[in-house]
N, C-alpha and C positions, 0 to 999 in steps of 0.2 A: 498495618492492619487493612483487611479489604474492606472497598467500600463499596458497598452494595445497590443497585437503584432498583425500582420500582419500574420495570420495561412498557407494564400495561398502560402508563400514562403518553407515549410516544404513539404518533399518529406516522410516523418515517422515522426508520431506523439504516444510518449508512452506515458501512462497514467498510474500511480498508483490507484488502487481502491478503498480502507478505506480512508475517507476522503479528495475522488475526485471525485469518480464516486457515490458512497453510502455513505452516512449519519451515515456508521459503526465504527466510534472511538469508540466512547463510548460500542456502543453492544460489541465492544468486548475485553476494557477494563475491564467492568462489568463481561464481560463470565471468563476473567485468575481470576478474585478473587473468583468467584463461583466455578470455577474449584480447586481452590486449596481447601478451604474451604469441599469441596463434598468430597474430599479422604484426611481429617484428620488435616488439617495446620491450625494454629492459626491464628487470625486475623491477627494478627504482622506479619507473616509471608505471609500469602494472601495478604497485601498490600504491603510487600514488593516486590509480585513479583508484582504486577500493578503499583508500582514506576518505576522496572528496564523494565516495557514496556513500560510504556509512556517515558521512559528516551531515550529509543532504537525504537523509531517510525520509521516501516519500516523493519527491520529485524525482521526475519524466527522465527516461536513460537519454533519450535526445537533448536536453539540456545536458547531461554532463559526458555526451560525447564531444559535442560541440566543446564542454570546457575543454576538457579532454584534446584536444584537437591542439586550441588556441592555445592555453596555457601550462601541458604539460610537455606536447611535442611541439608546439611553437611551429605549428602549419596553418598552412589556409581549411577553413571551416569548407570544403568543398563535399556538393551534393553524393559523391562517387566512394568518398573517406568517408563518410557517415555510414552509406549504406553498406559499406562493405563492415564498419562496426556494428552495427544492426543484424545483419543476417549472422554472422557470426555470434554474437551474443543470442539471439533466437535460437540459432544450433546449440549451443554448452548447457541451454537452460530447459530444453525439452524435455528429456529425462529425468532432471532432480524433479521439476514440477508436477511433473505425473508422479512419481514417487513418494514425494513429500509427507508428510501429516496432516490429517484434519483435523483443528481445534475439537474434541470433546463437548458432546450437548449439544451441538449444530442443531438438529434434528426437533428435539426435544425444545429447543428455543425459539425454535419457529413456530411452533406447536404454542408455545407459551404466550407469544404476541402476535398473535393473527390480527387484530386490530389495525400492526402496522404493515405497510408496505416496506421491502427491505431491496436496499439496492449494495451493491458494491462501489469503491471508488478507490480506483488501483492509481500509483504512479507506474503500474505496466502497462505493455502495449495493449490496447483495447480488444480489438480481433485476439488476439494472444492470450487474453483474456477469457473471452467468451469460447474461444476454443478450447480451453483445458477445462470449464466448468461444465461444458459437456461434456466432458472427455471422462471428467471425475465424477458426474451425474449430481452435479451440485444448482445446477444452473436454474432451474425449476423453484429453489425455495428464494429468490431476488425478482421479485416478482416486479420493482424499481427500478432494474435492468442492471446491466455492469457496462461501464464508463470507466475508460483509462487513457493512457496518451497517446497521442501529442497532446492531447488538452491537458490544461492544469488544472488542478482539483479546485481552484477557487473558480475558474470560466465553469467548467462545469456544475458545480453547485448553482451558480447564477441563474444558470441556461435552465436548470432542473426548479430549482424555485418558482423563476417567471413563467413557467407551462404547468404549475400545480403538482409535477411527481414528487416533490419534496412539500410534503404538510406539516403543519408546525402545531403542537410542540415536537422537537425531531432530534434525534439521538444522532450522533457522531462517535463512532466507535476507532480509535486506532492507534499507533504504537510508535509514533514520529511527532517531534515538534512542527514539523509540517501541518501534520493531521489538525493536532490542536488549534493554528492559527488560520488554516483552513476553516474549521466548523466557526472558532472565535469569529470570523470574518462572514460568515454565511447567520450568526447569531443561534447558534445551534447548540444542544448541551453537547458536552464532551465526556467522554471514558478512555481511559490506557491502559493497553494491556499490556502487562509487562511481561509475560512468559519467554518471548520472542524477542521481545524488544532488542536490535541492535544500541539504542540510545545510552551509554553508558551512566550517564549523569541523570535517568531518568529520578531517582528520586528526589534527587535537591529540584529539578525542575517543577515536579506534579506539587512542591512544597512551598516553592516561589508563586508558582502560577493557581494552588488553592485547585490542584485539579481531582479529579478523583480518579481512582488506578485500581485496575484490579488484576491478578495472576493471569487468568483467562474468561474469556464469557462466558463459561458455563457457570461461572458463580453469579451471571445477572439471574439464574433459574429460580422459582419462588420456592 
């Protein structure tokens, strides 16, 4: 059953992007197996690094190239093998991301909570970021700004708290046990939307952890 909140009492509302704001799980689960595949890895090994993403929904692609690196090709983490996974992965993912779908009610829910300032908090690349939300003509209603990696979403919460763009009472919106333990740890409420959700266990999770979940944000609308 959805559970529904009350948006108008949130003074900051975050939002994760893949699989809350865009319809991007999959493009870019798809893109890490292409990516690996494009410079030399075996299937076994290409799915293995799409296992330890969907596993890790939410954290920074540079954390799990680096795994990537060390524990599925068993090389040295060198600055040259990154980036050439990096730019790669930024090529296979251009496309779908312009492509993609936009959550439903966007619009309409910004409209609904003016009160709050709304920022985004991607585990994607940050420029990568701010460039597609232009690109989409999205970037206008995150008036909190969009934040993504290399930082992790709990430095960043931090940073955003201690300089006031994060006001409290503040909403945490996203679709990863990441998300969750991220806001947990910033002391922020939480929502999950499950429309997208790669997380397969998400309902015994949101049932352990007492969290509240809903299909998509357009059901926070009053």
């Amino acid at each position: 059953m959805q559970q529904l909140i009350d948006i108008k009492q949130y003074k900051t509302i975050v939002f994760d992007c893949d699989g809350v704001i865009l319809d991007s799980n999959v493009v870019k689960t798809e893109a890490y197996f292409r990516t690996a595949k494009a410079l030399g890895a075996s299937d076994k090994q290409a799915q293995a690094l799409v296992d330890y993403h969907v596993r890790l929904g939410g954290i920074s692609r540079y954390h799990k190239f680096d795994y990537y690196l060390r524990e599925i090709l068993y090389q040295p983490v060198a600055d040259d093998a990154v980036q050439a996974l990096l730019n790669e992965f930024a090529r296979e993912l251009k496309e779908g991301l312009l492509e993609c779908a936009i959550t439903e009610g966007l619009v309409l829910l910004r409209e609904a909570s003016k009160q709050a300032n709304w920022m985004i908090l991607s585990g994607g690349d940050q420029q990568e970021i701010r460039d597609l939300f232009l690109a989409r003509k999205l970037n206008h209603l995150f008036d909190g700004g969009l934040f993504g990696s290399p930082e992790n979403k709990d430095e960043a919460l931090a940073r955003e708290i201690s300089a006031g763009n994060v006001q409290f009472p503040a909403l945490f919106v996203g679709d990863s046990k990441y998300d969750f333990e991220a806001a947990t740890g910033a002391k922020m409420d939480f929502v999950f939307v499950t429309d997208w959700t790669e997380v397969a266990d998400w309902e015994s999770f949101c049932a352990l952890n007492n969290i509240k979940h809903t299909a998509k944000i357009a059901d926070f609308l009053p």
